[in-house]
N, C-alpha and C positions, 0 to 999 in steps of 0.2 A: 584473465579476461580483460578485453580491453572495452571498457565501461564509455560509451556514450550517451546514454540517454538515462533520466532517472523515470519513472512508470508508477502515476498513484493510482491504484485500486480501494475500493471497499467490500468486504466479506458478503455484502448481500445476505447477512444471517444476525439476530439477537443477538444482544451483548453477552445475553445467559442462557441457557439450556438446560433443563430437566432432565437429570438422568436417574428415574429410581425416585428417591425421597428428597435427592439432592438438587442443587440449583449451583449451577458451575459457569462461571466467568469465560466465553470462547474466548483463547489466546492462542498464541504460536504452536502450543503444544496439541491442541484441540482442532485447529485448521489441518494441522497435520495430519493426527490421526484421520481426518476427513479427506487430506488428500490422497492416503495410502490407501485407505479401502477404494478408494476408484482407480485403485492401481500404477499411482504415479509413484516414482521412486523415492519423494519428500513433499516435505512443504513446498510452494511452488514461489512462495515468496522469498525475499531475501532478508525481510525487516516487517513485522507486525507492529502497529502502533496502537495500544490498549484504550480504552475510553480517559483512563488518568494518564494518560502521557507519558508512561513506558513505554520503551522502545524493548521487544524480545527480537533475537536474530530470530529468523527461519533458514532457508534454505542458505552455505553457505559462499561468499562471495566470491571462492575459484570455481565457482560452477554455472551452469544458465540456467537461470530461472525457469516457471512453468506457470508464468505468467501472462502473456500477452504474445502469441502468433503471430500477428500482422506485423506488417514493417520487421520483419526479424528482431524485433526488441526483447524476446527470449534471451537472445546471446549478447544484444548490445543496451538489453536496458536493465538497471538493477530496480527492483519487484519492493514497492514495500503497498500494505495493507492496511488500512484502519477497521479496525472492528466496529460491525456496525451495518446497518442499510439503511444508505442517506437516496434510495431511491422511493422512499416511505414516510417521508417528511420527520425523518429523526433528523433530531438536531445535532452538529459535531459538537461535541464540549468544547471549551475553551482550551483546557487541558490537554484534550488529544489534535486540536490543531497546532496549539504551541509546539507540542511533543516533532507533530509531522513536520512543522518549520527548523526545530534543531535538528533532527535529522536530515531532512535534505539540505541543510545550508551545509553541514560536516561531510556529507558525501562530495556537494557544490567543490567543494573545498579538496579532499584526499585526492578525486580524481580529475582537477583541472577541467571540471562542466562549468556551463556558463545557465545563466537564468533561463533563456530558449530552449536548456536541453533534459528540461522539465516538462514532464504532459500527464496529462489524464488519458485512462484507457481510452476512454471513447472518444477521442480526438486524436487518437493514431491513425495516419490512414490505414484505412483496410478494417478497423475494428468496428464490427457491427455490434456493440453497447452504451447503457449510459455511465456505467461505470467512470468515476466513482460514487454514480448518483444523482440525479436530477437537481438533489437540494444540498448535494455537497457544495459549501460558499467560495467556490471559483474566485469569485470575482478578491474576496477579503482573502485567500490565500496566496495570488499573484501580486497583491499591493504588499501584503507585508514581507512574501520572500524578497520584491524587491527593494523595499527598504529594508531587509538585514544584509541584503550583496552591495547595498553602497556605501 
């Protein structure tokens, strides 16, 4: 694949879900199963990023995403996700932003992207969402990617 854009999303869904008696952490494994039943061939992401700042692969990286439509950034943007709907005044941890900052600074980095070849879903053209949420902190996660690329 040749990787130009990196695409942050968030699950739009609780950290945990009730299944039965149980109460279960959504992660990569969990998004998946949710992708499958709506009949996609996988996870549609390529990197889940947990509430503590684990990074799980999803979908993997010789493949396109099934992430974001618009602007073709399925096939040119790599998909990662935070768990979470920061469109509902949750707050990101500290922890799974840091998580989101080593991750894309390592991607920054494998595939010769530059800080501009970072976006949120919903400021791709073409994308009609707010994804990664209204109250995801835009602003505190563009100062500090760009202070870890200088």
């Amino acid at each position: 694949m040749n990787w130009q854009k990196i695409v942050i999303h968030h699950s739009a869904s609780p950290t945990k879900v009730k299944r039965g008696k149980l109460t279960l952490p959504v992660n990569a494994a969990m998004i998946r199963e949710w992708h499958l039943t709506r009949g996609w061939s996988d996870i549609g992401y390529h990197f889940v990023i947990l509430p503590d700042g684990r990074c799980e692969e999803g979908r993997p990286l010789y493949r396109p995403g099934a992430h974001c439509i618009a602007g073709h950034r399925n096939f040119i943007g790599i998909g990662i996700c935070l768990v979470g709907n920061f469109s509902q005044n949750d707050v990101v941890p500290e922890a799974q932003l840091n998580g989101l900052l080593d991750k894309v600074v390592s991607l920054i980095h494998a595939y010769h992207l530059k800080y501009e070849d970072v976006e949120f879903h919903g400021e791709v053209p073409g994308a009609a969402t707010e994804c990664p949420g209204r109250y995801f902190p835009k602003d505190i996660f563009r100062k500090e990617l760009q202070e870890r690329l200088s």
